[in-house]
LUMDO-572496 format. One line per field, with one value per atom (N, C-alpha, C, O, CB): residue in three letters; atom name; x, y, z negated; residue number from 1. Coordinates in Angstrom, 1 decimal, decimal comma, padded with zeros to 4 digits. Glycine has a CB too. Layout:
<nodes>
aa <- ALA;...
at <- CA;...
east <- X;...
north <- Y;...
up <- Z;...
i <- NUM;...
</nodes>
This chain:
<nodes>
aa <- UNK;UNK;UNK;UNK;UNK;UNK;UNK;UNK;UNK;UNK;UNK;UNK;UNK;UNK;UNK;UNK;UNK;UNK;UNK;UNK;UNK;UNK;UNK;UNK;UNK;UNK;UNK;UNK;UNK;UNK;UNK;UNK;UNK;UNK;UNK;UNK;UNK;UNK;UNK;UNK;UNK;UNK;UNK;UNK;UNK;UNK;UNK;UNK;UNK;UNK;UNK;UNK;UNK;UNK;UNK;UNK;UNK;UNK;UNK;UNK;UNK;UNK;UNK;UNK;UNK;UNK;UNK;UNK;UNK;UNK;UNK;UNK;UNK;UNK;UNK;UNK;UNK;UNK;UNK;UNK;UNK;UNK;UNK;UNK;UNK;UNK;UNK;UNK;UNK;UNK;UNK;UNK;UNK;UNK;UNK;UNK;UNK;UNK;UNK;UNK;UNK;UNK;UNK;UNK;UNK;UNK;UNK;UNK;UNK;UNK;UNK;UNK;UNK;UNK;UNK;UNK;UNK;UNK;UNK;UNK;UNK;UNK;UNK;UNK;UNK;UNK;UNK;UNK;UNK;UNK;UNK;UNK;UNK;UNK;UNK;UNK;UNK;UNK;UNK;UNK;UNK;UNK;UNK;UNK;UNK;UNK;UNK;UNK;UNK;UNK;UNK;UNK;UNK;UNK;UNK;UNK;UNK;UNK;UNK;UNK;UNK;UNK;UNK;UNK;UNK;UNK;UNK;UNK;UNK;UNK;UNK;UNK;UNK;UNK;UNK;UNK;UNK;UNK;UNK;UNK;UNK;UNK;UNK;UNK;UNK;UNK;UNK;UNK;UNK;UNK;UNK;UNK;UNK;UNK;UNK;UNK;UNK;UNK;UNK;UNK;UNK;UNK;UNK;UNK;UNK;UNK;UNK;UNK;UNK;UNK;UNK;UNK;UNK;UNK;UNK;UNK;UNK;UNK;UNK;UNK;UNK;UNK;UNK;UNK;UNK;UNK;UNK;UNK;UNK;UNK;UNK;UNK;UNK;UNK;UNK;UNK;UNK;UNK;UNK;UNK;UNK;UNK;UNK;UNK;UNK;UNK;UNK;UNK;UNK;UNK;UNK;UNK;UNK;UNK;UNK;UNK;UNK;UNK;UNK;UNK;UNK;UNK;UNK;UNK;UNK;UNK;UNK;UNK;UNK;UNK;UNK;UNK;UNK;UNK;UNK;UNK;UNK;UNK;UNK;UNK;UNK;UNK;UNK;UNK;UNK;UNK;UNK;UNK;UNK;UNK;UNK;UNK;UNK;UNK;UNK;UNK;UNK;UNK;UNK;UNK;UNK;UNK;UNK;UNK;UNK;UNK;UNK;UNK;UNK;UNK;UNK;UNK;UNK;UNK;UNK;UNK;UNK;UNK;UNK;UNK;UNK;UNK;UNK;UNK;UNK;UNK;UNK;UNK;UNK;UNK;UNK;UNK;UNK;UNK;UNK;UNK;UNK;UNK;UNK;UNK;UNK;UNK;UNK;UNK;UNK;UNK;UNK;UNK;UNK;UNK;UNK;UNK;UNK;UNK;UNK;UNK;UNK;UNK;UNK;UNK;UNK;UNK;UNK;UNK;UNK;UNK;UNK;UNK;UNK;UNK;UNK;UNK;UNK;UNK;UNK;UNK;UNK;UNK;UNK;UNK;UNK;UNK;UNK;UNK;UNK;UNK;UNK;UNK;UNK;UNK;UNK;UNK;UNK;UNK;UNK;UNK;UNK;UNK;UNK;UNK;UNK;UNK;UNK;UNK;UNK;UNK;UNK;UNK;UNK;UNK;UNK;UNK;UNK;UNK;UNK;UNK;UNK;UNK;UNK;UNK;UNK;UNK;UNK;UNK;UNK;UNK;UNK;UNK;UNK;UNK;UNK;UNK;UNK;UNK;UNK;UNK;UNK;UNK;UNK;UNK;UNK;UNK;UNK;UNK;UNK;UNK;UNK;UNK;UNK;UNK;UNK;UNK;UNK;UNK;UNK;UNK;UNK;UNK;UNK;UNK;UNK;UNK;UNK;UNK;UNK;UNK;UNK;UNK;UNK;UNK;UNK;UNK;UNK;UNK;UNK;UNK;UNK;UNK;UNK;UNK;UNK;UNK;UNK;UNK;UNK;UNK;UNK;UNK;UNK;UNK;UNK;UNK;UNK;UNK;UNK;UNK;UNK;UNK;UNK;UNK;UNK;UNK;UNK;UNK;UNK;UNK;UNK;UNK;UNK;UNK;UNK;UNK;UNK;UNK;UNK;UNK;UNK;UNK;UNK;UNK;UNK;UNK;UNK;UNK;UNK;UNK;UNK;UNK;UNK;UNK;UNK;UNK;UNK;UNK;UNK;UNK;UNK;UNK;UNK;UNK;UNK;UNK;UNK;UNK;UNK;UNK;UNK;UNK;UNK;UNK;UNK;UNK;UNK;UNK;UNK;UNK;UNK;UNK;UNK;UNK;UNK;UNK;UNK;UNK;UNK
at <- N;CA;C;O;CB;N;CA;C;O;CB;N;CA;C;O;CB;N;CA;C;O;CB;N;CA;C;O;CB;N;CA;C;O;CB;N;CA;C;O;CB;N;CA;C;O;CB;N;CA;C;O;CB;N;CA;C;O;CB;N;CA;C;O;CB;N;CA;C;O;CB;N;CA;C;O;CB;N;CA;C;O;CB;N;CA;C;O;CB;N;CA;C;O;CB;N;CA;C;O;CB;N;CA;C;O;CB;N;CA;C;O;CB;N;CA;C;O;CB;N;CA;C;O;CB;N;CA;C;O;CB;N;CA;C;O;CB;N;CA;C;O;CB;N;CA;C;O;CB;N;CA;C;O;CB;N;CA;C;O;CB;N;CA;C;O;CB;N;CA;C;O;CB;N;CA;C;O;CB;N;CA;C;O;CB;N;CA;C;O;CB;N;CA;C;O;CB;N;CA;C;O;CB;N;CA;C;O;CB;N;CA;C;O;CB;N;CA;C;O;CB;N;CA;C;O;CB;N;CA;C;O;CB;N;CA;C;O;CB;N;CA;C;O;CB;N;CA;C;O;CB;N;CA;C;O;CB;N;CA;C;O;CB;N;CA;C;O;CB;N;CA;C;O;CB;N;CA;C;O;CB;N;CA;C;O;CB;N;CA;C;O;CB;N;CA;C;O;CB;N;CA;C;O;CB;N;CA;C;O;CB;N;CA;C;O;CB;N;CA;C;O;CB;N;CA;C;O;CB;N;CA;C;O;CB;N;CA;C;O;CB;N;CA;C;O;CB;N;CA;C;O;CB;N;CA;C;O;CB;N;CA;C;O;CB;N;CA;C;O;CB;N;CA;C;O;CB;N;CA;C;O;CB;N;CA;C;O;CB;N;CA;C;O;CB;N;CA;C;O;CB;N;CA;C;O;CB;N;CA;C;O;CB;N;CA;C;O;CB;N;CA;C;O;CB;N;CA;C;O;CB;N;CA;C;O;CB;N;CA;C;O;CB;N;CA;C;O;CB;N;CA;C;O;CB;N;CA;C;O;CB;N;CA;C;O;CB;N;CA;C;O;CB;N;CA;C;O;CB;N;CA;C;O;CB;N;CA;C;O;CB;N;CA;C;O;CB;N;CA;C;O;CB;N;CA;C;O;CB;N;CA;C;O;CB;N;CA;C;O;CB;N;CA;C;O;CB;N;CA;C;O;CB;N;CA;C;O;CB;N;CA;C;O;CB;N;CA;C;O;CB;N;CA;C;O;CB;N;CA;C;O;CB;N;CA;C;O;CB;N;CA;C;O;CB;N;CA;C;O;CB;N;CA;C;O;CB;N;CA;C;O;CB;N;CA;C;O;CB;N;CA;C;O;CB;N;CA;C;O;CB;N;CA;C;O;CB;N;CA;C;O;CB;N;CA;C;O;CB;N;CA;C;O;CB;N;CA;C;O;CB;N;CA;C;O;CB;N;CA;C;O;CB;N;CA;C;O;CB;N;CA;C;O;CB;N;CA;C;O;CB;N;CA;C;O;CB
east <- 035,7;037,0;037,1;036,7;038,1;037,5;037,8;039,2;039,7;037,0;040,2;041,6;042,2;042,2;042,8;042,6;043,3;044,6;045,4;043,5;044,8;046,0;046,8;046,2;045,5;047,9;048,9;050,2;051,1;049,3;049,6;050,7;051,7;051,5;050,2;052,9;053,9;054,4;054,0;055,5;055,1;055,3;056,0;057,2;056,3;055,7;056,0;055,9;056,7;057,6;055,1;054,6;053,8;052,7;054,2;053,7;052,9;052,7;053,7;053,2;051,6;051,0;050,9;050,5;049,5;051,3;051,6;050,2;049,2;052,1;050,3;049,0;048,3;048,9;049,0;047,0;046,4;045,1;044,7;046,7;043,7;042,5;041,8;042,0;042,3;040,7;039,7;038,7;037,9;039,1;038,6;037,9;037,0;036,8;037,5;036,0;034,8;034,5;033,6;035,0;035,3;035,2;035,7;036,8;035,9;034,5;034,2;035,4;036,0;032,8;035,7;036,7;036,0;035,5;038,3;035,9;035,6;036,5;036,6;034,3;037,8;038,5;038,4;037,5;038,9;038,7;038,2;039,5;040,4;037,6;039,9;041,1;040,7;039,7;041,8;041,2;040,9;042,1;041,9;040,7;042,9;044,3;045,0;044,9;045,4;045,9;046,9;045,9;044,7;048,1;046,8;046,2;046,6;047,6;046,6;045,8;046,1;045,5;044,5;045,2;046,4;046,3;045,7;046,3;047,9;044,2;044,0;044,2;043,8;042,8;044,8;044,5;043,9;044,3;045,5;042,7;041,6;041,4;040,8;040,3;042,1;041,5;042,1;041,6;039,6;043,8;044,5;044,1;044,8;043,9;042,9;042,5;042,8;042,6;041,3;043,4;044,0;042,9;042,3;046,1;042,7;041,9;042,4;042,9;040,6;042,6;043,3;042,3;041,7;045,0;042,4;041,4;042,2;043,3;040,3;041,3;041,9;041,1;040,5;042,4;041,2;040,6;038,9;038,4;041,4;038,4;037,2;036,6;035,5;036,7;037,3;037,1;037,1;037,6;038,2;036,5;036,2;036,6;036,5;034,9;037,2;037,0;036,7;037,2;038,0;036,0;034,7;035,8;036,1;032,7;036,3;036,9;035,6;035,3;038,7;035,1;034,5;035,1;036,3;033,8;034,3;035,4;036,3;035,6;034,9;037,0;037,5;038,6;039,4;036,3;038,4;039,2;040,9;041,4;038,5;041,3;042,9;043,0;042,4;044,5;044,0;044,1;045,6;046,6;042,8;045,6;047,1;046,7;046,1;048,5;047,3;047,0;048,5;049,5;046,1;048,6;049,8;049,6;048,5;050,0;050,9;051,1;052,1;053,3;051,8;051,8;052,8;053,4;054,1;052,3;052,7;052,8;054,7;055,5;051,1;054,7;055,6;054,8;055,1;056,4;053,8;053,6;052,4;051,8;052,8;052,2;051,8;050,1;049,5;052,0;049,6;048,3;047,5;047,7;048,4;046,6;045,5;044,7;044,5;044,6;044,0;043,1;042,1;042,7;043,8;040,7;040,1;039,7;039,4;038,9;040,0;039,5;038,0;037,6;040,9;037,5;036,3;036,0;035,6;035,1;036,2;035,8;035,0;035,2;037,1;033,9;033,3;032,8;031,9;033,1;034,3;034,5;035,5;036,1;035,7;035,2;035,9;037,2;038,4;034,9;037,0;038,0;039,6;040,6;037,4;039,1;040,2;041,1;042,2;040,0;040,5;042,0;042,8;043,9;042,0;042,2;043,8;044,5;045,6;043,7;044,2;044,9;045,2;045,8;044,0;045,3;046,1;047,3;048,4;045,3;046,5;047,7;049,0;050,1;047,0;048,7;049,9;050,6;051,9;049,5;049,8;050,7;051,5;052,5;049,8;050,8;051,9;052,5;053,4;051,5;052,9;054,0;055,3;055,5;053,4;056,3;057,9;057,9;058,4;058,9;057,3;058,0;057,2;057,4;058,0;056,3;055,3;056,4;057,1;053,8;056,3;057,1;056,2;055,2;057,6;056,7;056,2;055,0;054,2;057,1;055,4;053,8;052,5;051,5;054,0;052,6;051,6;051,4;050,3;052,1;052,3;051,4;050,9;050,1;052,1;051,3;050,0;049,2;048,5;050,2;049,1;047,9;047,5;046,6;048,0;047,6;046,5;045,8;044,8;046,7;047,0;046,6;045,4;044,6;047,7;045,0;043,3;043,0;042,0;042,9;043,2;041,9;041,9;041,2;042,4;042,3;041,7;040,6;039,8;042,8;041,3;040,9;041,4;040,7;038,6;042,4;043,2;044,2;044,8;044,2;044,4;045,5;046,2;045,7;045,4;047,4;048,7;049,3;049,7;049,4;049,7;050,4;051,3;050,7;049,6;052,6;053,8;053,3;052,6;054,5;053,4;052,5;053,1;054,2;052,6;052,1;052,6;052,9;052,7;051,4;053,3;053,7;052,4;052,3;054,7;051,5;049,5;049,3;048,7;047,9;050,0;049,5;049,7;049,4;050,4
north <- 006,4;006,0;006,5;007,7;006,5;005,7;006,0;005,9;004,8;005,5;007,0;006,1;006,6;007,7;006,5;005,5;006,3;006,9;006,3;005,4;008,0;008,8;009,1;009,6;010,2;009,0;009,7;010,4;010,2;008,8;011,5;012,7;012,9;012,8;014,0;013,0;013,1;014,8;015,7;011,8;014,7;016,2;017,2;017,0;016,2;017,7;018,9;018,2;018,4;019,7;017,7;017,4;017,9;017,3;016,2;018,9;019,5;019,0;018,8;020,6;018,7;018,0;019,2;020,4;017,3;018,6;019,7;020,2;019,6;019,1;021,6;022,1;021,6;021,0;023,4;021,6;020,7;020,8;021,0;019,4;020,8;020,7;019,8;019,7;021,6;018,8;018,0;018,6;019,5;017,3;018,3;019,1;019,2;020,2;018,5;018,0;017,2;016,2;015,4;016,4;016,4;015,7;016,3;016,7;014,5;016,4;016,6;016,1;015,1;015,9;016,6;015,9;016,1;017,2;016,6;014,9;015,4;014,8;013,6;015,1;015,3;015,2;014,8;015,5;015,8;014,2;013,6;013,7;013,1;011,4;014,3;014,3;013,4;013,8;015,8;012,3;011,3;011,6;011,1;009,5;012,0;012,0;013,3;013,6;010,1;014,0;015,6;016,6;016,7;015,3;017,5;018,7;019,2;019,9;019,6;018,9;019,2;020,7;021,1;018,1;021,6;022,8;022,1;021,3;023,6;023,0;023,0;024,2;025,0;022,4;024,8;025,6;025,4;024,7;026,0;026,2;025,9;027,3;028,3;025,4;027,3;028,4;029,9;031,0;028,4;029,4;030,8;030,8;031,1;032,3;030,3;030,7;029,9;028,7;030,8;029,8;028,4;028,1;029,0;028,7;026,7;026,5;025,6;024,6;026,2;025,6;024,1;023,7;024,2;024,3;022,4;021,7;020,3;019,7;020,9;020,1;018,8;017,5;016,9;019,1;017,0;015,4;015,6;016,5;013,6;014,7;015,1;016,0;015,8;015,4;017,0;017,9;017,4;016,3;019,0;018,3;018,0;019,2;020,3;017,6;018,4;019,5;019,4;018,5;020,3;020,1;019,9;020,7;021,9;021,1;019,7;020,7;020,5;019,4;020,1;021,6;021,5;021,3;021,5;022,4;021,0;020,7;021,6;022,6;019,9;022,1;023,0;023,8;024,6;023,9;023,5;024,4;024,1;023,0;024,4;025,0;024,2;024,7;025,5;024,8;023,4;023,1;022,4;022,2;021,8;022,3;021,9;021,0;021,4;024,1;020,0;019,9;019,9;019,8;018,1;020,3;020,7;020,0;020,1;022,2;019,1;018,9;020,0;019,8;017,4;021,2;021,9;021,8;022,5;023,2;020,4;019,7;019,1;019,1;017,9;018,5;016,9;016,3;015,2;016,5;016,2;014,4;014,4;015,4;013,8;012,7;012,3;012,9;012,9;010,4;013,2;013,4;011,7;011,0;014,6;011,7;010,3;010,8;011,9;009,3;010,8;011,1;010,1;009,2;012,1;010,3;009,7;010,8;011,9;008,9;010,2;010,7;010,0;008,8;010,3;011,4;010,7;011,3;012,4;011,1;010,2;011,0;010,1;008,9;011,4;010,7;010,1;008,8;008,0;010,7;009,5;008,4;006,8;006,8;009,3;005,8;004,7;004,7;004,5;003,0;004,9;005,2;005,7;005,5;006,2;006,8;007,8;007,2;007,5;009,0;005,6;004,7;004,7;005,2;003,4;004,0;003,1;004,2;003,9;001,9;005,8;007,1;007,1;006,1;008,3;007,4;007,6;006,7;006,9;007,7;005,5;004,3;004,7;004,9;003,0;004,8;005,3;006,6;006,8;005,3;007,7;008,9;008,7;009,3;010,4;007,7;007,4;006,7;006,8;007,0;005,9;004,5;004,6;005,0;003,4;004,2;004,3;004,4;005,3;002,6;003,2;002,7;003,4;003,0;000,9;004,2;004,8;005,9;006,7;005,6;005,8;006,4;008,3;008,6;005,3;008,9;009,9;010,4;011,3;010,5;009,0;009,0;008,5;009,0;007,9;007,7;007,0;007,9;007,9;005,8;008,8;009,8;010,9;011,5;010,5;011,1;012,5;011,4;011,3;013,5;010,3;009,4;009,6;010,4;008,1;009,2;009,5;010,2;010,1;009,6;011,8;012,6;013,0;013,8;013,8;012,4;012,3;011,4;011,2;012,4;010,7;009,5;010,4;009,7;007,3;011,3;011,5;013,0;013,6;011,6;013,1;014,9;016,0;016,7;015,1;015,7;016,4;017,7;017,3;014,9;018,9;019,3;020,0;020,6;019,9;019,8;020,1;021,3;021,4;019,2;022,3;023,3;024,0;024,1;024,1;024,4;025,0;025,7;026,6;025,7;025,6;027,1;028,6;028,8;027,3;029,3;030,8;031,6;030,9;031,7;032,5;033,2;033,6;034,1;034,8;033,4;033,7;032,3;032,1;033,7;031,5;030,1;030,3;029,4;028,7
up <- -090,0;-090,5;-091,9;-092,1;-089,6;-093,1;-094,2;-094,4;-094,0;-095,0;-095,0;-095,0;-096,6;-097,3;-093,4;-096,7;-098,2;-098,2;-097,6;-099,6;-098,7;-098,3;-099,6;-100,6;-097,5;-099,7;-100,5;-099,9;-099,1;-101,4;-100,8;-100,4;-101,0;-102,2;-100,6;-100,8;-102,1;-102,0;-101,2;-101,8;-103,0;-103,6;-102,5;-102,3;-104,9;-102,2;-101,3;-099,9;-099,0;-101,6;-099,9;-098,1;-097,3;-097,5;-097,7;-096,4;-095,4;-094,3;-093,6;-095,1;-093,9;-093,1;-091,8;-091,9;-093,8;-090,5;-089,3;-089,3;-089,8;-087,6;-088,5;-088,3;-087,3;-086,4;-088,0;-087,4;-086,5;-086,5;-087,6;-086,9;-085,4;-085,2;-084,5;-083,3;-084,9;-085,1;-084,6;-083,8;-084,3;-085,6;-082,6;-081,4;-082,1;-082,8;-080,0;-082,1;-082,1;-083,4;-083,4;-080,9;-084,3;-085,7;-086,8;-087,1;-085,7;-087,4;-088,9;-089,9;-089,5;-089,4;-091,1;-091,7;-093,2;-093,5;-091,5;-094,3;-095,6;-096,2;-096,0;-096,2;-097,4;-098,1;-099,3;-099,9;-098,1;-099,7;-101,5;-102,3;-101,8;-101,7;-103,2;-103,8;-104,9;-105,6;-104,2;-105,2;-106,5;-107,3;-108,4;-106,2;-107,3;-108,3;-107,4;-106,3;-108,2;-108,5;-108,0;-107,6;-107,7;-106,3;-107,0;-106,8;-105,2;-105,1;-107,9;-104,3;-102,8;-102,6;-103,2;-101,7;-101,6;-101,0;-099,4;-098,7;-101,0;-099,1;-097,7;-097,4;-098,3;-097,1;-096,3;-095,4;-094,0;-093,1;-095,4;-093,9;-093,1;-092,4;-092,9;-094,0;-091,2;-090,3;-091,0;-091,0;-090,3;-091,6;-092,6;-094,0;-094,9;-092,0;-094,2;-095,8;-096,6;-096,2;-096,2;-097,7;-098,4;-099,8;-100,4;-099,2;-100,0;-101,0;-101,7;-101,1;-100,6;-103,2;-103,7;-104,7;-105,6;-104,5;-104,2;-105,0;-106,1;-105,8;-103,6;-107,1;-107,7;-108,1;-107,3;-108,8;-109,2;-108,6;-109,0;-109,8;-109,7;-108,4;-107,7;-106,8;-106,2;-108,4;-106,7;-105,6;-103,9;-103,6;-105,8;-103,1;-101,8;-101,2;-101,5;-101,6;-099,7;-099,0;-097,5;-096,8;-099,1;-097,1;-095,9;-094,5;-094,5;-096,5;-093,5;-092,5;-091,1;-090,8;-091,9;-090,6;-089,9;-088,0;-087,7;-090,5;-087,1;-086,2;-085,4;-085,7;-085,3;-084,9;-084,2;-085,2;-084,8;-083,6;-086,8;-087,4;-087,5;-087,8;-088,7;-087,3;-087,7;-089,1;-089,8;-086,8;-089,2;-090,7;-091,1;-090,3;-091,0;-092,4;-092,7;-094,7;-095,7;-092,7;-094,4;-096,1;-096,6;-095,8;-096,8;-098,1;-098,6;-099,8;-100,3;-098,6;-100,4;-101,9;-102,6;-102,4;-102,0;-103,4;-103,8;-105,5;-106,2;-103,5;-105,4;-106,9;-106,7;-105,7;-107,2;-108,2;-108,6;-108,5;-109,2;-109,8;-108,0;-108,4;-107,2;-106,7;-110,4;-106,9;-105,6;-105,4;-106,4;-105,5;-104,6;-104,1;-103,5;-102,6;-102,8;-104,7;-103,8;-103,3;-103,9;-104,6;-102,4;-101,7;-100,4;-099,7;-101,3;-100,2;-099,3;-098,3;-098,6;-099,7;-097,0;-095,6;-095,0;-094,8;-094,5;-094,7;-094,2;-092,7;-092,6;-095,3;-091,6;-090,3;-089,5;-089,5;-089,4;-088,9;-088,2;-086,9;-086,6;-088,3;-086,5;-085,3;-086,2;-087,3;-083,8;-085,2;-085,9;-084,7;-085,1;-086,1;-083,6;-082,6;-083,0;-082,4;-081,7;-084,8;-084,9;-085,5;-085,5;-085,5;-086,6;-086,8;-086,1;-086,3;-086,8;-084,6;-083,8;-083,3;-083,0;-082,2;-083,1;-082,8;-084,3;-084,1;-082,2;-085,4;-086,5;-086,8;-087,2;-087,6;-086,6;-086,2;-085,3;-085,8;-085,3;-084,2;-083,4;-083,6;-083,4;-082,1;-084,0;-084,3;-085,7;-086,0;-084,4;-086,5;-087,9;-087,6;-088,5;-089,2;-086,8;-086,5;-085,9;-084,7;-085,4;-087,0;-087,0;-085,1;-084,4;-088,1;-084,7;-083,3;-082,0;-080,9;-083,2;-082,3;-081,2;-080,2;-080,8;-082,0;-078,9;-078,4;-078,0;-078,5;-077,2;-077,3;-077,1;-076,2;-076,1;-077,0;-075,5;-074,5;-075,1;-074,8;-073,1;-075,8;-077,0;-077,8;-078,3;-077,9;-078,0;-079,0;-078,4;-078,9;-080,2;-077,3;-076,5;-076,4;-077,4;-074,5;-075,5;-075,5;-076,5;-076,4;-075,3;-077,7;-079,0;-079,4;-080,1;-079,7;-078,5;-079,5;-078,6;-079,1;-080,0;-077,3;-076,6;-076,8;-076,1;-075,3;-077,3;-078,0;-079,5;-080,2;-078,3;-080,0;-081,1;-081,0;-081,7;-082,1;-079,6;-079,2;-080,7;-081,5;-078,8;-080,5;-081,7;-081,0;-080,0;-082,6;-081,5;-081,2;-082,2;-083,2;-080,3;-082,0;-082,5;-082,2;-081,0;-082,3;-083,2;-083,1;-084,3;-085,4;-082,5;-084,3;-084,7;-085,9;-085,5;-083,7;-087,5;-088,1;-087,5;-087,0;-090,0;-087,8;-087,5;-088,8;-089,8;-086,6;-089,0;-090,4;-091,2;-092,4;-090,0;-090,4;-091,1;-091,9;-093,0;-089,5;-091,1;-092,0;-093,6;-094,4;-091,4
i <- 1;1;1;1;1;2;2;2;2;2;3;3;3;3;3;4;4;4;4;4;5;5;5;5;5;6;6;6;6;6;7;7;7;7;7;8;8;8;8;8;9;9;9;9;9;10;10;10;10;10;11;11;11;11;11;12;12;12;12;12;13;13;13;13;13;14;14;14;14;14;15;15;15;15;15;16;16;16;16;16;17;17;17;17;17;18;18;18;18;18;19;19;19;19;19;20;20;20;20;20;21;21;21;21;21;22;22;22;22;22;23;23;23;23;23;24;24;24;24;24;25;25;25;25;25;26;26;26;26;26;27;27;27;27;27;28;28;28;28;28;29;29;29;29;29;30;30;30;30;30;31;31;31;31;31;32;32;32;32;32;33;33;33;33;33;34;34;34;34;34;35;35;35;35;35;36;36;36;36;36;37;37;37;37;37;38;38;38;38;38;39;39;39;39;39;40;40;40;40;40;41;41;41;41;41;42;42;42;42;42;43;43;43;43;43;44;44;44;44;44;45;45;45;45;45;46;46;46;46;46;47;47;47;47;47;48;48;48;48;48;49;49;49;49;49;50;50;50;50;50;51;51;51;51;51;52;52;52;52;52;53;53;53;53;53;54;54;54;54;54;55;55;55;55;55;56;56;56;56;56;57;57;57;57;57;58;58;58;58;58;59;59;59;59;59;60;60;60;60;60;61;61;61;61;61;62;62;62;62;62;63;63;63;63;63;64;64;64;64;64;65;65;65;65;65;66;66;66;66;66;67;67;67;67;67;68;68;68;68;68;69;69;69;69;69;70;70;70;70;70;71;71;71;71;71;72;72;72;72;72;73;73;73;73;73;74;74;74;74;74;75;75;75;75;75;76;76;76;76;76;77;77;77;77;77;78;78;78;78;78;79;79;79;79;79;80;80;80;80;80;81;81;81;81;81;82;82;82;82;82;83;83;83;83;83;84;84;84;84;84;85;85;85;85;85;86;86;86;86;86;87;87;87;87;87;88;88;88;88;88;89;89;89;89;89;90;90;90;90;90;91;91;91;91;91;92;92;92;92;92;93;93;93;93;93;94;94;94;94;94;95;95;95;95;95;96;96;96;96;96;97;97;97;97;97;98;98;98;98;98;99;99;99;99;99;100;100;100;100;100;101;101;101;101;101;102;102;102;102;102;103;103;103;103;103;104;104;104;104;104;105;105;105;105;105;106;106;106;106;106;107;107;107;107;107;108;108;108;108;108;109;109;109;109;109;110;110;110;110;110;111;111;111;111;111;112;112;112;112;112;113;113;113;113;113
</nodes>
């Protein structure tokens, strides 16, 4: 799965870890904050960032202005699961369902984050 992403200014993405899937970040435009497993790294355009699987993670815009960015994950399965956890009309059973078709989990930050 490749997806193109924009971040807008002060948006934190929930904490979250890919069991079983690799993540590579491409920032093409702004300046994105990852936090990866507590440690924060901010990268800008051209920069990458490599999430390996099992790590929790969080991306952060702490800019004014929008973050472009490419996602790079290995399964193609993890569209129609990103599909449903981003969609206005997905109900709450569709998104645990997803969130095992993506083998993804989700959790609250802690004050370490």
């Amino acid at each position: 799965t490749v997806a193109v992403g924009v971040i807008p200014p002060g948006h934190v993405s929930p904490m979250h870890l890919h069991e079983i899937d690799e993540e590579v970040v491409y920032v093409l435009q702004g300046e994105l904050t990852a936090i990866l497993d507590g440690e924060e790294y901010t990268v800008g355009p051209g920069g990458t960032v490599f999430i390996p699987p099992g790590t929790w993670m969080a991306l952060e815009n702490r800019t004014e202005t929008s973050v472009f960015s490419l996602g790079v994950l290995s399964r193609g399965e993890l569209e129609e699961c990103f599909r449903v956890l981003f969609s206005r009309d997905a109900d709450e059973a569709a998104r645990r369902d997803a969130l095992g078709l993506c083998r993804l989990k989700m959790r609250a930050p802690t004050p370490s984050d």
